[in-house]
N, CA, C and O atoms as a printed pandas DataFrame, in Angstrom:
     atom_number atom_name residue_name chain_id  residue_number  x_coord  y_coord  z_coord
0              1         N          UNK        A               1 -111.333    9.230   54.209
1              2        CA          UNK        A               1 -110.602    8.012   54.466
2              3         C          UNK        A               1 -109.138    8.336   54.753
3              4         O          UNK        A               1 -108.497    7.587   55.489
4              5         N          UNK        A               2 -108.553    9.470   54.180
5              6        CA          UNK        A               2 -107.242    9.466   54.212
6              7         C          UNK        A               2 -106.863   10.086   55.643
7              8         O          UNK        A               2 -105.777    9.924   56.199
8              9         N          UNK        A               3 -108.200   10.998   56.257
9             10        CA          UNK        A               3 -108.076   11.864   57.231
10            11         C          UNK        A               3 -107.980   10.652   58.583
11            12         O          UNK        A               3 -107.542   10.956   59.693
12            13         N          UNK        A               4 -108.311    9.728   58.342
13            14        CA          UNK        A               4 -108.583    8.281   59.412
14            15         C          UNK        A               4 -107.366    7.985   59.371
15            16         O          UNK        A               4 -106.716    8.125   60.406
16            17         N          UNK        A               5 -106.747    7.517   58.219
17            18        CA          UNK        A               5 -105.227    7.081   58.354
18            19         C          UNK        A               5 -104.253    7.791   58.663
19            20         O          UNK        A               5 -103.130    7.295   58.748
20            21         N          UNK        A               6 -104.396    8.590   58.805
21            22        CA          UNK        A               6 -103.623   10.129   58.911
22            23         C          UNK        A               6 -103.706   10.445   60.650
23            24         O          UNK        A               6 -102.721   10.853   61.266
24            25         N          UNK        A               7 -104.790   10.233   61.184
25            26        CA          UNK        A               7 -104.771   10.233   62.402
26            27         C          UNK        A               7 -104.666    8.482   63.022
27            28         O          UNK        A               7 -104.391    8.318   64.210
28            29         N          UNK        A               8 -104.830    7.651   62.402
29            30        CA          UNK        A               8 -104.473    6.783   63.311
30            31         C          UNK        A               8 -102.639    6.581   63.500
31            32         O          UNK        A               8 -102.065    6.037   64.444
32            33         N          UNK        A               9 -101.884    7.346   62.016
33            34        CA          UNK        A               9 -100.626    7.153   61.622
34            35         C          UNK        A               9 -100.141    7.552   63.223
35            36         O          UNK        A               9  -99.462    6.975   64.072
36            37         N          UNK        A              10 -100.980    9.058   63.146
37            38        CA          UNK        A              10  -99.956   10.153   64.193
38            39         C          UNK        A              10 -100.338    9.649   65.700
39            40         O          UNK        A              10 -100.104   10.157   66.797
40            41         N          UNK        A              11 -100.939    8.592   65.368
41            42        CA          UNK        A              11 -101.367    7.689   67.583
42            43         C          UNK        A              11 -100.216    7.010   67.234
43            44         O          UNK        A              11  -99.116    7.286   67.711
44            45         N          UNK        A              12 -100.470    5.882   66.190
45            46        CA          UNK        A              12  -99.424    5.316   66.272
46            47         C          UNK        A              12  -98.166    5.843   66.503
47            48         O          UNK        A              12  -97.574    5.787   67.581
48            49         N          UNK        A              13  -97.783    6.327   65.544
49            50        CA          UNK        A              13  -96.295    7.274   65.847
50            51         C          UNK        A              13  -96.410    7.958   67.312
51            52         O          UNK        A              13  -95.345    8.265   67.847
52            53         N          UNK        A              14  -97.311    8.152   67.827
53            54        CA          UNK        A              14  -97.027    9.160   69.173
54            55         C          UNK        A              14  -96.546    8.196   70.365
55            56         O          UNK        A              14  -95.723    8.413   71.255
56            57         N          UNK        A              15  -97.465    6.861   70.046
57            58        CA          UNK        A              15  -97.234    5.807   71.380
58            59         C          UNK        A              15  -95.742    5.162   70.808
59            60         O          UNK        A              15  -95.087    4.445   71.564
60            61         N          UNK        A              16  -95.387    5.386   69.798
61            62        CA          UNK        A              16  -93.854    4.442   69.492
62            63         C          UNK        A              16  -93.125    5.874   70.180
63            64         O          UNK        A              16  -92.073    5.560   70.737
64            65         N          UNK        A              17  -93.382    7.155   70.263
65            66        CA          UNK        A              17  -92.375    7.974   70.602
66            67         C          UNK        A              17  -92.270    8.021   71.855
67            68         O          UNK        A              17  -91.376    8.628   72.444
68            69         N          UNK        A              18  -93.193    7.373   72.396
69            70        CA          UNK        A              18  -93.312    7.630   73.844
70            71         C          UNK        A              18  -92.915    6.449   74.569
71            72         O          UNK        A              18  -92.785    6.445   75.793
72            73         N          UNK        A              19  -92.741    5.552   73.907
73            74        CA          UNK        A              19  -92.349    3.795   74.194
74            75         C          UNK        A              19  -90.701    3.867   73.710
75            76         O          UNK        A              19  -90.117    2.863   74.119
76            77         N          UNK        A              20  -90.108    4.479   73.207
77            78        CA          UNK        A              20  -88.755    5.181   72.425
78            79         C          UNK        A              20  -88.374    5.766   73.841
79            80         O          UNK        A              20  -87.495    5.241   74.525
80            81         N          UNK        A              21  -89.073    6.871   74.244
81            82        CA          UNK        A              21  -88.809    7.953   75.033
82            83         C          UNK        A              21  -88.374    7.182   76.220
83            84         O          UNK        A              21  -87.340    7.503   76.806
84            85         N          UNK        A              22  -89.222    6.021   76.675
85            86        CA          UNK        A              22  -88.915    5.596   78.112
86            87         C          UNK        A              22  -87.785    4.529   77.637
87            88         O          UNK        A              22  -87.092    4.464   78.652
88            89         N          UNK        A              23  -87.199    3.658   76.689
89            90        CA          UNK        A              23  -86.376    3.038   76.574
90            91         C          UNK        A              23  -85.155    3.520   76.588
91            92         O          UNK        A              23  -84.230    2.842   77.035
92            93         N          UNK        A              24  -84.941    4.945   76.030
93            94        CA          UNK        A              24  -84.325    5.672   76.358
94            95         C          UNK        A              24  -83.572    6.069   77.772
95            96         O          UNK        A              24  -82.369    6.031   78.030
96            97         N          UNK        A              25  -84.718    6.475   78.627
97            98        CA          UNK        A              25  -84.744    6.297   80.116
98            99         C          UNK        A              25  -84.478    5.685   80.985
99           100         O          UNK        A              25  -84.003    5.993   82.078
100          101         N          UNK        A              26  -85.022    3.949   80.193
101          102        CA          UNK        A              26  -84.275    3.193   81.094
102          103         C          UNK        A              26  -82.780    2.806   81.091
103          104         O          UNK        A              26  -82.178    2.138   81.931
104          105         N          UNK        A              27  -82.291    3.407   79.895
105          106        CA          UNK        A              27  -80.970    2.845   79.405
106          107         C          UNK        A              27  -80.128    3.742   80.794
107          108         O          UNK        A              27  -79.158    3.307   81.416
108          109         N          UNK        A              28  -80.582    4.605   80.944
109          110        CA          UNK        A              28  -79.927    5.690   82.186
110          111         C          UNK        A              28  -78.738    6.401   82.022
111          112         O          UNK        A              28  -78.090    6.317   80.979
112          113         N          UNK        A              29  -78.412    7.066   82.929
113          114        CA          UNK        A              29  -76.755    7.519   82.285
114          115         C          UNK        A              29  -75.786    6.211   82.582
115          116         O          UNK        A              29  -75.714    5.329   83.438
116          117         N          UNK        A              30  -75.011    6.636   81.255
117          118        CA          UNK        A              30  -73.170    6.028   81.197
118          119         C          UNK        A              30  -72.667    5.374   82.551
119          120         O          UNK        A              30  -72.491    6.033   83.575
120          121         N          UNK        A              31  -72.436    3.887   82.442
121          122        CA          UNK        A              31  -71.941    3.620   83.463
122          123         C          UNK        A              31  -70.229    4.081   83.586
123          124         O          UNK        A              31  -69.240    4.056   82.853
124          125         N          UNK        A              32  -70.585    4.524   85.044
125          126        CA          UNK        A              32  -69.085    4.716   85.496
126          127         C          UNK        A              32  -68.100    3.956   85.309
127          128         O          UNK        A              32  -68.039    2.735   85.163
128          129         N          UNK        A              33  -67.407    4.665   85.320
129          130        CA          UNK        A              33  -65.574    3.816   85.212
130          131         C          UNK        A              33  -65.757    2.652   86.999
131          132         O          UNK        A              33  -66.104    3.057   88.108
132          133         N          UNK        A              34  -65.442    1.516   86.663
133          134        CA          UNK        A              34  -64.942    0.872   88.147
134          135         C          UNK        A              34  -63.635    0.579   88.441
135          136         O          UNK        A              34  -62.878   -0.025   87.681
136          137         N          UNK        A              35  -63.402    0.925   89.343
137          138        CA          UNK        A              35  -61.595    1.079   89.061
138          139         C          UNK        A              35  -60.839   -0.007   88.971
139          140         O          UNK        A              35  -59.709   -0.111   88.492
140          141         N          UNK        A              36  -61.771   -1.105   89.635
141          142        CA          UNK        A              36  -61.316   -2.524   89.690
142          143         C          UNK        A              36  -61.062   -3.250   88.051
143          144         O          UNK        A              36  -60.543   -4.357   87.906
144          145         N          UNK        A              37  -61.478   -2.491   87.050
145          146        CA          UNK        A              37  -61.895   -2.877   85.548
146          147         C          UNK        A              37  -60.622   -1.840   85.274
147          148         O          UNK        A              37  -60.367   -0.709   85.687
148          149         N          UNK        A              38  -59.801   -2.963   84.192
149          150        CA          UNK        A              38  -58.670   -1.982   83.105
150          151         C          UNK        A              38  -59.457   -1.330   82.864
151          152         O          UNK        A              38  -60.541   -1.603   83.379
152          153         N          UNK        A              39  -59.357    0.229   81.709
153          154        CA          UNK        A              39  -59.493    1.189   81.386
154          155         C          UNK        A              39  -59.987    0.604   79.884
155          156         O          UNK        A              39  -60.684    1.346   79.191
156          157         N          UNK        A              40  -59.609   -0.778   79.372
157          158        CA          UNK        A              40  -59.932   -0.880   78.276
158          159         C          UNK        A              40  -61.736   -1.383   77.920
159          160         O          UNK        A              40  -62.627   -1.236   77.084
160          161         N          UNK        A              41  -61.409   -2.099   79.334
161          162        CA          UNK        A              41  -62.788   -2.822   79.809
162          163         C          UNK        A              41  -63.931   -1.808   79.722
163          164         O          UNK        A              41  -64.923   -1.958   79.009
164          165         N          UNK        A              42  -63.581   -0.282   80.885
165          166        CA          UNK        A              42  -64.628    0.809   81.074
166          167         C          UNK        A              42  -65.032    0.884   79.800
167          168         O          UNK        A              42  -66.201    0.823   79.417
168          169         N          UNK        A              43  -63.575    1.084   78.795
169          170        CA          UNK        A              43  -64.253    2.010   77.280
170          171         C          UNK        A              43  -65.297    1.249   76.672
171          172         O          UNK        A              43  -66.334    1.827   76.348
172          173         N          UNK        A              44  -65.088   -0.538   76.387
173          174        CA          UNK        A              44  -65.512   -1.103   76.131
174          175         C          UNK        A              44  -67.413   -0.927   76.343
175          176         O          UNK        A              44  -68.235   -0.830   75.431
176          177         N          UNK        A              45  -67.671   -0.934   77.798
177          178        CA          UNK        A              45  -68.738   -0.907   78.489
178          179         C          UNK        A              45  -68.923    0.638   78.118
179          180         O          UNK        A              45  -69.952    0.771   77.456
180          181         N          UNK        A              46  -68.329    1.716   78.309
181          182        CA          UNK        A              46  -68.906    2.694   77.806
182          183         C          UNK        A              46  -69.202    2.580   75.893
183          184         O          UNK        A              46  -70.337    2.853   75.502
184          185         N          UNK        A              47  -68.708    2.395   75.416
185          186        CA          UNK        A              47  -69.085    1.884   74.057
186          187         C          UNK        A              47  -70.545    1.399   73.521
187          188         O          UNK        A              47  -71.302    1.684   72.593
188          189         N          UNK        A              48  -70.511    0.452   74.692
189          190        CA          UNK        A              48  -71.915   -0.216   74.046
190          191         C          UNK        A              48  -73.239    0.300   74.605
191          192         O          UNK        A              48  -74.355    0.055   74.146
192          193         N          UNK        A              49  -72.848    1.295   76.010
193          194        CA          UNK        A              49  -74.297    1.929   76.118
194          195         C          UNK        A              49  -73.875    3.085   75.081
195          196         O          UNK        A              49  -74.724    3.193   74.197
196          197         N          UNK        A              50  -73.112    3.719   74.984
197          198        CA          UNK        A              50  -73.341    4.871   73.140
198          199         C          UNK        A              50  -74.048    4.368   72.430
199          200         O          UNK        A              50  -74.976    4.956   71.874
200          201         N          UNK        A              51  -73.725    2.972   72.265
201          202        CA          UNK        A              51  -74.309    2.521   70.942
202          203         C          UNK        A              51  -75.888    2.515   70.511
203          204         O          UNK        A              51  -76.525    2.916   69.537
204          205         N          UNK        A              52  -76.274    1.660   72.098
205          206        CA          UNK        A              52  -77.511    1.635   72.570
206          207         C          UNK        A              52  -77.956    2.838   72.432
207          208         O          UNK        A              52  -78.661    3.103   71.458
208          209         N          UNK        A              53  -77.661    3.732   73.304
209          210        CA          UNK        A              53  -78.314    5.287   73.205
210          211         C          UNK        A              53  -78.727    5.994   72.026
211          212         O          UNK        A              53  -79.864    6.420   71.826
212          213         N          UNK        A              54  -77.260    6.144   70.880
213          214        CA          UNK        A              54  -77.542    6.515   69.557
214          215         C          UNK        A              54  -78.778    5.849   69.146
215          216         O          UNK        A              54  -79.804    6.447   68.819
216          217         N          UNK        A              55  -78.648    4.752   69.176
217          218        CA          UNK        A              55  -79.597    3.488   68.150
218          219         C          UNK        A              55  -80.951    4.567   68.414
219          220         O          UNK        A              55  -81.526    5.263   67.577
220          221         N          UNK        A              56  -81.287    4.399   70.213
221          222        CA          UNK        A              56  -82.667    4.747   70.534
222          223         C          UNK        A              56  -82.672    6.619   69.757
223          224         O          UNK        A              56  -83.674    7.081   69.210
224          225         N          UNK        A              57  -81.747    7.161   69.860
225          226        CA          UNK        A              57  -82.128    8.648   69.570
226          227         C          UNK        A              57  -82.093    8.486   68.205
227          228         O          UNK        A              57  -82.874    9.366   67.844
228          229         N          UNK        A              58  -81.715    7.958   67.244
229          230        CA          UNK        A              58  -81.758    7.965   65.909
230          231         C          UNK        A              58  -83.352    7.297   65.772
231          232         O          UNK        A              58  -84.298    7.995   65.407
232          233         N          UNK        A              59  -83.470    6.081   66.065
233          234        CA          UNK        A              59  -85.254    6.190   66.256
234          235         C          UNK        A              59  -86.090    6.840   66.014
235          236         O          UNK        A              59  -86.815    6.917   65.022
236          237         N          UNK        A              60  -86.013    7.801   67.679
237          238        CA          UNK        A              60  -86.567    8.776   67.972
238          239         C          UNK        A              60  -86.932   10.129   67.116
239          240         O          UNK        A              60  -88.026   10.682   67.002
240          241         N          UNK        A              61  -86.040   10.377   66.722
241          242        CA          UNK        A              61  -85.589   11.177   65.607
242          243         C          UNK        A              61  -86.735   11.065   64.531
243          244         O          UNK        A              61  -87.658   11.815   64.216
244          245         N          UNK        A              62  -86.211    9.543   63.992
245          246        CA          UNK        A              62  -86.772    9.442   62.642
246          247         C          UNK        A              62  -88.533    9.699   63.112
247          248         O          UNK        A              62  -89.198   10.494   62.447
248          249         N          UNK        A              63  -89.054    9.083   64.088
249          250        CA          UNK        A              63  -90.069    8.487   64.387
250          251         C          UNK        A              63  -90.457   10.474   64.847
251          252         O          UNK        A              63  -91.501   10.636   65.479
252          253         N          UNK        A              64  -89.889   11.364   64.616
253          254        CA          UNK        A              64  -90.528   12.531   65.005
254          255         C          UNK        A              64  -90.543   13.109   63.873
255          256         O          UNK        A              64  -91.427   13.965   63.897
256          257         N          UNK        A              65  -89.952   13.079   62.765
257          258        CA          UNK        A              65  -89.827   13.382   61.562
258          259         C          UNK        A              65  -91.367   13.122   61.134
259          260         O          UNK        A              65  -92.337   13.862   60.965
260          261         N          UNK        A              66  -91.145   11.750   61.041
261          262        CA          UNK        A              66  -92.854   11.396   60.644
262          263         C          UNK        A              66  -94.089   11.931   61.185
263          264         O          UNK        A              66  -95.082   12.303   60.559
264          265         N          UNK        A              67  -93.853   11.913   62.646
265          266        CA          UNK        A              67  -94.938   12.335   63.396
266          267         C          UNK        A              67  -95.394   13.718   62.647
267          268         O          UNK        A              67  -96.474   14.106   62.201
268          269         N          UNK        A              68  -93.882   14.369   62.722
269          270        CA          UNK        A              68  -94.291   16.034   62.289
270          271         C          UNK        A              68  -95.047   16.136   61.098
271          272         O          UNK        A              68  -96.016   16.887   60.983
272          273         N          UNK        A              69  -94.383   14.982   59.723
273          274        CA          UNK        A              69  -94.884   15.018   58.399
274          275         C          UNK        A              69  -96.789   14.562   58.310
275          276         O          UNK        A              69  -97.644   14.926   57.502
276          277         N          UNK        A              70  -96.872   13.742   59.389
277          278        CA          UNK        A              70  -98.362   13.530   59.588
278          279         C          UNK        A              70  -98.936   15.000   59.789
279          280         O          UNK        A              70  -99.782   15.499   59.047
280          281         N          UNK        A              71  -98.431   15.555   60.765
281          282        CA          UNK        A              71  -98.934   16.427   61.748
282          283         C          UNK        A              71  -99.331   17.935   60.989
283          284         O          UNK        A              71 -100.288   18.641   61.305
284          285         N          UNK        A              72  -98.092   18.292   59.648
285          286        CA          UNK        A              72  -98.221   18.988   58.717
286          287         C          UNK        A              72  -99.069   19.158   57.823
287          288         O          UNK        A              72  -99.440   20.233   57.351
288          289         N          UNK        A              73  -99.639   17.402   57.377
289          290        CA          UNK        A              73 -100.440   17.189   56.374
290          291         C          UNK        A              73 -101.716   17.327   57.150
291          292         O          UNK        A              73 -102.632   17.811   56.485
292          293         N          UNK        A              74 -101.930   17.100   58.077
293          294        CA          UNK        A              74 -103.662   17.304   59.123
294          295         C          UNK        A              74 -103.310   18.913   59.554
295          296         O          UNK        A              74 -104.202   19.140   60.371
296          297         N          UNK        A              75 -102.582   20.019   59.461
297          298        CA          UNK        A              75 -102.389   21.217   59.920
298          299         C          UNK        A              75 -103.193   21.759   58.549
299          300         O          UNK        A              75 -104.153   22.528   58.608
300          301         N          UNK        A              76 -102.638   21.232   57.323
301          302        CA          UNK        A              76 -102.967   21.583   55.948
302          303         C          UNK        A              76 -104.404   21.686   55.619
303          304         O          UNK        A              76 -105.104   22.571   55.126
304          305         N          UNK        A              77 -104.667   20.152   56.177
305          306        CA          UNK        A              77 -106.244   20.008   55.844
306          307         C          UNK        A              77 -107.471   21.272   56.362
307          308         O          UNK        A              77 -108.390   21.928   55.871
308          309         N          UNK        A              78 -106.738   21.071   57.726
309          310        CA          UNK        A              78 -107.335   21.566   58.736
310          311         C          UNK        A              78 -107.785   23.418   57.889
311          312         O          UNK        A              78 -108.921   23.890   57.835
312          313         N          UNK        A              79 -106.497   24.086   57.354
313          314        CA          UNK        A              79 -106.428   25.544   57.292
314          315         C          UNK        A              79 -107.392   24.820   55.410
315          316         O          UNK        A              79 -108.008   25.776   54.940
316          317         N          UNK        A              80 -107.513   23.854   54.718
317          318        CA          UNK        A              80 -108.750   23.904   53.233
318          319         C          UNK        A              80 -109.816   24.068   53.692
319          320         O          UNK        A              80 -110.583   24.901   53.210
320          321         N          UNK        A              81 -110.250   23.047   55.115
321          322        CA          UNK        A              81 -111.315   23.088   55.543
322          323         C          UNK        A              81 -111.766   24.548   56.020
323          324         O          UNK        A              81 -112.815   25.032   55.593
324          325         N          UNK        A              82 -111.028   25.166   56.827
325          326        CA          UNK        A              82 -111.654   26.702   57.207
326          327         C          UNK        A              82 -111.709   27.884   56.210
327          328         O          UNK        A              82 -112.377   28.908   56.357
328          329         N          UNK        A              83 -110.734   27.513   54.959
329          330        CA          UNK        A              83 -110.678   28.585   53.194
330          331         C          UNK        A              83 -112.294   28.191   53.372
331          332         O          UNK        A              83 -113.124   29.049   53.673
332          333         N          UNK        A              84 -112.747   26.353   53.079
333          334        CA          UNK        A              84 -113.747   26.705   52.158
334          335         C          UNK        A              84 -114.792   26.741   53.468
335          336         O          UNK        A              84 -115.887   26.977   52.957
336          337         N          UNK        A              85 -114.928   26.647   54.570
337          338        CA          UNK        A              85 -116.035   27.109   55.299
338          339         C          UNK        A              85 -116.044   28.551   55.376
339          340         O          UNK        A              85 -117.187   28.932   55.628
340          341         N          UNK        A              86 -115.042   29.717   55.233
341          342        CA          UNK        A              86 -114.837   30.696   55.027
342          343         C          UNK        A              86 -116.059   31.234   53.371
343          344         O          UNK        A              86 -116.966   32.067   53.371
344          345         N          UNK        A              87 -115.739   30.673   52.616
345          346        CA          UNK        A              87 -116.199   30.632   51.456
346          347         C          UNK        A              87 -117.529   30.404   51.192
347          348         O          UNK        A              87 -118.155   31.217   50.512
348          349         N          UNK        A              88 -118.047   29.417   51.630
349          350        CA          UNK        A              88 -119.271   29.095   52.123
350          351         C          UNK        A              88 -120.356   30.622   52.847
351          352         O          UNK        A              88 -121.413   31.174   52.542
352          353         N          UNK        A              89 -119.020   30.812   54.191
353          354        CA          UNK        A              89 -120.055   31.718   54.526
354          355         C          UNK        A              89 -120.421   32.886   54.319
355          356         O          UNK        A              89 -121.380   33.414   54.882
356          357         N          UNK        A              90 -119.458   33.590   53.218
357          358        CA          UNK        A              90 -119.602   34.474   52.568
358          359         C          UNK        A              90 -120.252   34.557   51.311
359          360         O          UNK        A              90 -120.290   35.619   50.689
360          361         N          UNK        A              91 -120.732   33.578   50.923
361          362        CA          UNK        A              91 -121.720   33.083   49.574
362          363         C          UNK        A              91 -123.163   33.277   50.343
363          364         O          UNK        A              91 -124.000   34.085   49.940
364          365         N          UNK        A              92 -123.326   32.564   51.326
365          366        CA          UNK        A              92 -124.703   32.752   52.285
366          367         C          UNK        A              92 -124.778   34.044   53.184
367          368         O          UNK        A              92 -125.834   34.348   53.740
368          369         N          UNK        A              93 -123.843   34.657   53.289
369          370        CA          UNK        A              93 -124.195   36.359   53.863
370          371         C          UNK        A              93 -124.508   37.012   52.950
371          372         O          UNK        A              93 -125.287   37.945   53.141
372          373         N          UNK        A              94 -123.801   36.629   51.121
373          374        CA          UNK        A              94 -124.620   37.924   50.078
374          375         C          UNK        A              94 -125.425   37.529   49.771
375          376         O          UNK        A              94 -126.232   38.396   49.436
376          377         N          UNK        A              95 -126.151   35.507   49.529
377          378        CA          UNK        A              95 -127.260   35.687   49.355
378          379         C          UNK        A              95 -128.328   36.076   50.827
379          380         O          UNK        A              95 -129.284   36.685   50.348
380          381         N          UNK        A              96 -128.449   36.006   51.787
381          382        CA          UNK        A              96 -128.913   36.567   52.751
382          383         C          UNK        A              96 -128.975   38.355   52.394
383          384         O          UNK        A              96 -130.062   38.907   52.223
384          385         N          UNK        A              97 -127.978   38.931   52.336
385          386        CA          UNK        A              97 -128.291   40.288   52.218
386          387         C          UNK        A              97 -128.934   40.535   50.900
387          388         O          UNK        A              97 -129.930   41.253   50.808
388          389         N          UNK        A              98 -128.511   40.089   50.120
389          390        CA          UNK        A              98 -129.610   40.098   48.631
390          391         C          UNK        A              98 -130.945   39.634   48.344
391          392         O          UNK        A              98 -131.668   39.782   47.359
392          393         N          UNK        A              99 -131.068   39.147   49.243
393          394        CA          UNK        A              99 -132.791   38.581   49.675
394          395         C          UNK        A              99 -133.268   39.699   50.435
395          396         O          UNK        A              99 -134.356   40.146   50.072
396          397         N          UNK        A             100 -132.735   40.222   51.354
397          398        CA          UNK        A             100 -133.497   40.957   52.497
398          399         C          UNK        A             100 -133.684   42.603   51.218
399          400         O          UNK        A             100 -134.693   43.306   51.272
400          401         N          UNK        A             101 -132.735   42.843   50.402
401          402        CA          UNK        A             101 -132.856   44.340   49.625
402          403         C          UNK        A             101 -133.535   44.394   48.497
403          404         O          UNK        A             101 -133.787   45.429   47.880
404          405         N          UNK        A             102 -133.894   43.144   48.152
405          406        CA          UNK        A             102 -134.557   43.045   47.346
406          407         C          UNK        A             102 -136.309   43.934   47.227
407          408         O          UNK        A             102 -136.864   43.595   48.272
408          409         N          UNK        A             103 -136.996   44.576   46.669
409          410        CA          UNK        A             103 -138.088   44.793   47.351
410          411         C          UNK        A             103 -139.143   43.791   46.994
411          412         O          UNK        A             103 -139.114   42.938   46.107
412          413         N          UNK        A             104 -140.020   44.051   47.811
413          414        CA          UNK        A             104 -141.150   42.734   47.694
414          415         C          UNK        A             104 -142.144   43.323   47.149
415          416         O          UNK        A             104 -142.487   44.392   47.654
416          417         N          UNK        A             105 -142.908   42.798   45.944
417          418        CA          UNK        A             105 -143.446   43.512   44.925
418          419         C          UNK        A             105 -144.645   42.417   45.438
419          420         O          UNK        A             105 -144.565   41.442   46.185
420          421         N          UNK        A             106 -145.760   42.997   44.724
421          422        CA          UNK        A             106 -147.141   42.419   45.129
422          423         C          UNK        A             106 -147.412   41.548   43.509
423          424         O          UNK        A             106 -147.186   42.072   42.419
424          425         N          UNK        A             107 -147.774   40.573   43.649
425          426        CA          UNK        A             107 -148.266   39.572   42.845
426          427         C          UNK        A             107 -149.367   39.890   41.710
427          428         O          UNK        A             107 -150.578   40.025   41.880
428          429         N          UNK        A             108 -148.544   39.987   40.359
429          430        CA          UNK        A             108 -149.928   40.750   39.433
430          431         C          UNK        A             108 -151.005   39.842   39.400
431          432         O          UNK        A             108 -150.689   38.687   39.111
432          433         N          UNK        A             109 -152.179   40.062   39.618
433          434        CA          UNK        A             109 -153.528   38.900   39.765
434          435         C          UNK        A             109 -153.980   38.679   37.779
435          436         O          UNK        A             109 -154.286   39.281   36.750
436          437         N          UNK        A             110 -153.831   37.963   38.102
437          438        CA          UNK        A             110 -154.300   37.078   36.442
438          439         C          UNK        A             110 -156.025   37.759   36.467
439          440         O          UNK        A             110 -156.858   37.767   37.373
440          441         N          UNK        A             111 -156.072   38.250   35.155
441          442        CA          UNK        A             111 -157.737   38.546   34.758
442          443         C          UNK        A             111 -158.680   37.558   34.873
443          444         O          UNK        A             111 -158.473   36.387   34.553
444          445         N          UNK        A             112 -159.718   37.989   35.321
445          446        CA          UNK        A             112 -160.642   36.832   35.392
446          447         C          UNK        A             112 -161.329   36.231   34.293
447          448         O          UNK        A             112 -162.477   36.649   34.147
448          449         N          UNK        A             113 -161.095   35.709   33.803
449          450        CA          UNK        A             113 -161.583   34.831   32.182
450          451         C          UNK        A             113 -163.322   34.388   32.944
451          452         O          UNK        A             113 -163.761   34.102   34.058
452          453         N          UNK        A             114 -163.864   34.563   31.524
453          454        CA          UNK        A             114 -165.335   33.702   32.008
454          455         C          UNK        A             114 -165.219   32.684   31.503
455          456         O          UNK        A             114 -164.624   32.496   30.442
456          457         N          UNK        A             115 -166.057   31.411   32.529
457          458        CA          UNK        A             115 -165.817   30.197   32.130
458          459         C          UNK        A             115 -166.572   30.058   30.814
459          460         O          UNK        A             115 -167.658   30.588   30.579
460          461         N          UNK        A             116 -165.906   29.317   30.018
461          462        CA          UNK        A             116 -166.149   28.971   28.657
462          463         C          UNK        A             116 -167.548   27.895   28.666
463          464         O          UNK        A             116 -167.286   26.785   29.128
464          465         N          UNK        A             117 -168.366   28.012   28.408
465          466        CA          UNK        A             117 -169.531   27.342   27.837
466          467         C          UNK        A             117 -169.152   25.933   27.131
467          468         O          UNK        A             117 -168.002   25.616   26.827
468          469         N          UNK        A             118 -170.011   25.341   26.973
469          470        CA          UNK        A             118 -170.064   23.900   26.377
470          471         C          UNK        A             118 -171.000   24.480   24.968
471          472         O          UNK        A             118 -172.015   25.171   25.062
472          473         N          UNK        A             119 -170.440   24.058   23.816
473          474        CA          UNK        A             119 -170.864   24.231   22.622
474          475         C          UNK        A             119 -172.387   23.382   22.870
475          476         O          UNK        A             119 -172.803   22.371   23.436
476          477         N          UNK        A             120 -172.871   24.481   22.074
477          478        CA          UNK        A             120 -174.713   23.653   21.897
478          479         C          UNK        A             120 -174.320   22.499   20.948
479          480         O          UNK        A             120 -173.394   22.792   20.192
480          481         N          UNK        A             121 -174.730   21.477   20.844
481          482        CA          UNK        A             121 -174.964   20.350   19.629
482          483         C          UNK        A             121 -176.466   20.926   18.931
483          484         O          UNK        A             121 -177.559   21.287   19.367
484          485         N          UNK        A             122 -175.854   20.787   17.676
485          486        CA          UNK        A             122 -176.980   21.114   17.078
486          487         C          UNK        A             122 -177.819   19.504   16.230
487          488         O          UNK        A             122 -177.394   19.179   15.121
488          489         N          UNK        A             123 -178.494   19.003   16.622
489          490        CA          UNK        A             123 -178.861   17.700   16.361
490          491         C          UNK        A             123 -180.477   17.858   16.137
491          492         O          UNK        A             123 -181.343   18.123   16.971
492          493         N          UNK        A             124 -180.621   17.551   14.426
493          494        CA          UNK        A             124 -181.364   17.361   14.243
494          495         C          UNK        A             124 -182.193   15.415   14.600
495          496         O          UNK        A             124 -181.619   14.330   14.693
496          497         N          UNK        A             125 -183.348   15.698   14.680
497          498        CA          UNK        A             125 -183.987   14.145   14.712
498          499         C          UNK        A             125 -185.040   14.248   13.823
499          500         O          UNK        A             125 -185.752   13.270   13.592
């Protein structure tokens, strides 16, 4: 169950990084200075796409942090699962080779008993 949430975490997180990534993109580069605009105006307008930009890369950021922390914990699983299939198959190669060296001995046959009789009744009349 946890391995389900764990991978649906890291879709989720992948399509927000990638929906991040293009908002990013569209923000585009820094608008130019227009010369027709005071200098206070440009800063102004340069200001608020920084702001924008940071916002989206701090996001981004965080939203890769997680991805990775998902991505660590399913890397983890991944290397228990191959210890104990490792483990596994080295339990079934010695019993396999310990079966095959074993020698095969022939079956002692049980003595043949004679079948036992039915007691006579001794009945007088």
């Amino acid at each position: 169950m946890t391995e389900i949430k764990i991978s649906n975490s890291i879709y989720d997180l992948r399509k927000e990084i990638q929906q991040l990534q293009s908002e990013l993109d569209k923000l585009g580069d820094p608008i130019s200075n227009m010369p027709e605009l005071i200098t206070s105006s440009n800063l102004l307008r340069l200001n608020e796409y920084l702001v924008k930009s940071d916002q989206k890369k701090t996001q981004l950021i965080s939203t890769f942090t997680k991805y990775s922390t998902f991505m660590e914990s399913l890397l983890s699983s991944v290397f228990e699962i191959q210890n104990e299939l490792k483990d596994i198959l080295q339990e079934q190669s010695l019993l396999i080779t310990s079966s095959k060296s074993k020698p095969k001995s022939k079956p002692k046959s049980k003595p043949k008993s004679k079948p036992k009789s039915k007691p006579k009744s001794t009945l007088k009349k």
